[in-house]
N, C-alpha and C positions, 0 to 999 in steps of 0.2 A: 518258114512260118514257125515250126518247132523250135527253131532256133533262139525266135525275136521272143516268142511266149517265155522260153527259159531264162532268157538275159530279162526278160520283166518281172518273172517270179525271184530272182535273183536281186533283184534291183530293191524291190518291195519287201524282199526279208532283209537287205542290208540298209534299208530305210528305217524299219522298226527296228533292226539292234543300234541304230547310230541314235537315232530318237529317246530310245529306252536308254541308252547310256549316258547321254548328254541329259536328260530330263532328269532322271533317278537313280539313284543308288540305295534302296532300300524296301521293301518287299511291302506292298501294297495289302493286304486282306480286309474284306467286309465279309456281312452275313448276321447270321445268327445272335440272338443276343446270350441265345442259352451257352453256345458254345466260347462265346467273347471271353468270359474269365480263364478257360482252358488255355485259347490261343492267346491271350495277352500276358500270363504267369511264363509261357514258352518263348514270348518275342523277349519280354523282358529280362531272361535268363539267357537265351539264345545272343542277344544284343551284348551282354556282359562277358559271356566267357568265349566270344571269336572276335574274329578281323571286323566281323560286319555292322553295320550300323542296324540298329533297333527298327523290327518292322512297324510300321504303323497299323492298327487293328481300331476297326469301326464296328458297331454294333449297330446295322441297319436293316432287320430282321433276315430268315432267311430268303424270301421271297424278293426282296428288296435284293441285295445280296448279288441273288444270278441272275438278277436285271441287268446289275452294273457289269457283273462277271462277263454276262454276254455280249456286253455292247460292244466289242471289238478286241484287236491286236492290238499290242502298243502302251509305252508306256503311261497314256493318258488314263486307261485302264486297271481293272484291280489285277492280279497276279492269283491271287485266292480268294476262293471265296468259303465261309463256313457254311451248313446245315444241320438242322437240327430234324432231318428228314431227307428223305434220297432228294436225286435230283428228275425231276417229271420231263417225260420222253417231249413235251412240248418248249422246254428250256435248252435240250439239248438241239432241237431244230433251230432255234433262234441263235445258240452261238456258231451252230455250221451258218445258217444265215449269214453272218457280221464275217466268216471269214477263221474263226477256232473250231478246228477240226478234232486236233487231238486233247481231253480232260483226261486227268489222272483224279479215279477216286478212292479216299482214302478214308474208311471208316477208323475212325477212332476209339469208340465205347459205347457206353450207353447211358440212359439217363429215362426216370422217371418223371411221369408229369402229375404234379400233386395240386389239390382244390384244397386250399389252405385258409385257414381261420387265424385271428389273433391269438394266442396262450391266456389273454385276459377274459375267452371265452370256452363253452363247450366243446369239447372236441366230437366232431359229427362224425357218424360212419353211415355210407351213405350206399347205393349200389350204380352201377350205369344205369340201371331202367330210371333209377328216382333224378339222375344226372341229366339224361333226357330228355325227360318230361318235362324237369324245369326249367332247363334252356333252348330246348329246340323250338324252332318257329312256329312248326305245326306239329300236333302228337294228336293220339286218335282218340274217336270219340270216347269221352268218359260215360257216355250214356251204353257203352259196352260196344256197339253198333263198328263193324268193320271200316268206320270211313274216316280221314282227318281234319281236325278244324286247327285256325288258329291258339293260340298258346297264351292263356291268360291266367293263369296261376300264379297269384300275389304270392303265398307264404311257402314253405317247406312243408308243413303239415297240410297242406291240398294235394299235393306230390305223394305224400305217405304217412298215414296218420301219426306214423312212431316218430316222425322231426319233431324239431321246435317250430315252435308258431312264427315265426319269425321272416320280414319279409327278402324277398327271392333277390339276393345284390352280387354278381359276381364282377369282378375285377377283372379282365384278361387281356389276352394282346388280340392286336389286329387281323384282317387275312393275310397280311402280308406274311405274317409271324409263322414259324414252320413249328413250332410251339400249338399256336392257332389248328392248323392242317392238321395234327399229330393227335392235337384234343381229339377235334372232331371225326377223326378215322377211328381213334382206340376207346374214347368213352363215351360219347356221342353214337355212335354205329354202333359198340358195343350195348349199352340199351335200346338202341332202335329196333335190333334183330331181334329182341325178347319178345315181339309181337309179332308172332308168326305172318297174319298177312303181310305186314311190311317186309317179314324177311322175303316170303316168296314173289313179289315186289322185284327181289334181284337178277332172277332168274327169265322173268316176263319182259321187264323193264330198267335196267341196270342205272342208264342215267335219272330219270325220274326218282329210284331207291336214295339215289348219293344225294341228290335234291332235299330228299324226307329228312333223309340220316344228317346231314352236314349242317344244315341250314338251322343258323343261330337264331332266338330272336329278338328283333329290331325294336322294343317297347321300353328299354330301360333296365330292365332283368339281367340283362350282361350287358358290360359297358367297357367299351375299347380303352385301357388303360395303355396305349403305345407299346412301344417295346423294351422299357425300363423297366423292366421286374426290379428292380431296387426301390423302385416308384411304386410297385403295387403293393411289397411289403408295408412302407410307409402308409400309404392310403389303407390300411388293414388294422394296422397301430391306431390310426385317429378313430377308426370307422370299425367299433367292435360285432357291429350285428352283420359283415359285409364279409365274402370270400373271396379268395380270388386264385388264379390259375399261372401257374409258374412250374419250369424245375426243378426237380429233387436240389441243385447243387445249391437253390439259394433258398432253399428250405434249411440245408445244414447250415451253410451261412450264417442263417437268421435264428438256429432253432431258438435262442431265449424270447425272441419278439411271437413268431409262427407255428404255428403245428400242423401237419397233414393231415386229413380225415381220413378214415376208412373204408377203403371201397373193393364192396365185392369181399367185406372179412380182410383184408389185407394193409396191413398197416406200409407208408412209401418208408421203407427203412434199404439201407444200402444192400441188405444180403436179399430181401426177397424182389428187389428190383435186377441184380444181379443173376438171380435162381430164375427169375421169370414168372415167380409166382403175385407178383404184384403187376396186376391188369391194364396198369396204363403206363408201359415204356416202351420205348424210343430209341432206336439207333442214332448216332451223330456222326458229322460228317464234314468233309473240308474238299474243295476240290480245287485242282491246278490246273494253270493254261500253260499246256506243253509248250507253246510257241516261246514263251519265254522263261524259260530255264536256259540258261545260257547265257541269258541278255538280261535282265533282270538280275543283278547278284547277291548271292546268301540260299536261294532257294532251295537247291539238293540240300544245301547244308540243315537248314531250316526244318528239312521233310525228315531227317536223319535226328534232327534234337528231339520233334514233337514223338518218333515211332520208338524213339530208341527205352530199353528198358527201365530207366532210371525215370522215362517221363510219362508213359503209360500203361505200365506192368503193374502187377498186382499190390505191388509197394510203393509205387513211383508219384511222382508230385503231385498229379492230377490227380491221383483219387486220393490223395488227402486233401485238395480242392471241391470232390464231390463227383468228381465221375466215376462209371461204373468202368472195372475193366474188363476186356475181352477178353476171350480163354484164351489159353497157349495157339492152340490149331489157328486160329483167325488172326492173329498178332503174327504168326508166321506166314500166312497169307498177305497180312498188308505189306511185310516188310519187302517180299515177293514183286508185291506192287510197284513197291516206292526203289526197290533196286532198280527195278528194269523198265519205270516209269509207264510200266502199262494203260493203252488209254482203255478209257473205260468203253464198253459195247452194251449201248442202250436197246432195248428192243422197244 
């Protein structure tokens, strides 16, 4: 019986390298849109200076992403996927699911998330309590009273008398978007908890708090702009009374169209997103399907262009692209990673 299980496990992996070789020759990646400029400046270089044919990179949020990631072995399948947020112990059940055991995760850097205005308008500085209120679904009673009601606040100046009168239009991406997730854990939560009963909320009732804190709302006040941040800049341009939610990287991109507001006193500029002292950033992230490395070709090589120092060191392409880089200690940690292809251990 051990025998026949072995010659099938055997069978099944030389099915998936004969599939994968005969189907593709070139390194699959979806995910992340925030991450999409990183990884495509690296396929696109990576494609130029080796043997290997240019990877293909999709920007289909991150959610989206390690849908596809997980849906199996094989070359039908993405080989990477990016995020713009870790990866949730409920996606890593879905790819043991499908049959991918082993992910190698490799954080890259960092990135802030900025609620950005036209340049043709005020530049707002704003706090997460006042970020909350105006976008969360439910926030508490304004009649002082410990309890929550729906979320009807037209302008910025009902939010906090020192905005502009001006009505409440945010631009952003979807839930799919790890963009999305990222908002709503770091500025989102981060004013939620300024209101003590809701903090203590967490401790009584953990899921119900992430309900309060998360939950966007549904009236027109934030409006799903997809996952095109190049699209929400544009729509920012025509629509100067409107903000919208995006990455530091296509804030710098854009700086002569967009500006960042200030949140929490802190302007989203590269060193205090770096320092940590700008409120709302973001690890980023790429993840691989051990199963194919090997069969799949370019990939080691691929993990070696994106880690190596020339392409995310404190000088290297991507953060003239707009990422944040990581200190020495952690870059020596990924590369740790990305030698000995360690899989990741989700708890």
């Amino acid at each position: 019986m051990k025998k026949i299980l072995a010659l099938s496990a055997a069978f099944a992996a030389s099915a998936i390298s004969m599939s994968a070789n005969a189907q593709r020759d070139y390194i699959s990646i979806v995910g992340s849109s925030t991450v999409y400029p990183f990884s495509t400046v690296v396929a696109e270089r990576f494609g130029k200076s080796t043997k290997f044919a240019t990877p293909k990179v999709e920007s289909t949020g991150s959610g989206g992403g390690l849908k596809l990631f997980c849906s199996g072995v094989g070359s039908a399948t993405p080989d990477i996927t990016n995020a713009s947020r870790a990866i949730k112990s409920s996606e890593v059940k879905l790819c043991a699911k499908n049959g991918i055991k082993d992910i190698v995760e490799v954080k890259v850097g960092y990135d802030g998330i900025v609620l950005a205005n036209t340049t043709e308008a005020k530049q707002i500085s704003l706090t997460r309590r006042d970020i909350f209120l105006a976008l969360a679904k439910n926030i508490p009673n304004p009649d002082g009273s410990e309890t929550l009601v729906e979320n009807t606040y037209e302008t910025w100046n009902e939010v906090n008398p020192s905005l502009p009168k001006s009505k409440i239009e945010v631009l952003g991406p979807p839930p799919t978007s790890g963009t999305r997730d990222a908002f709503a854990e770091l500025a989102l939560e981060g004013g939620c908890k300024t209101f003590p009963f809701i903090k203590a909320m967490k401790k009584q009732n953990k899921k119900k708090y992430k309900a309060v804190c998360h939950a966007v709302r549904e009236d027109g006040a934030y409006v799903e702009a997809g996952e095109n941040d190049n699209l929400i800049v544009q729509k920012l341009v025509a629509n100067p009374s409107a903000m919208g939610v995006f990455g530091y990287s296509f804030l710098e991109q854009n700086s002569e169209k967009v500006q960042g507001s200030v949140i929490d006193g802190k302007l989203p500029t590269f060193d205090a997103i770096a320092s940590g002292d700008y409120p709302v950033s973001r690890s980023l992230f790429f993840y691989v399907k051990k199963a194919h490395i090997g069969v799949i070709p370019g990939i080691e090589e691929y993990l070696a262009e994106f880690t190596s120092e020339k392409a995310m060191g404190d000088y290297g392409y991507l953060a003239e692209k707009g990422m944040i880089p990581m200190t020495a200690e952690e870059r020596n940690n990924v590369l740790k990673t990305v030698k000995n292809l360690t899989p990741l251990v989700k708890k």
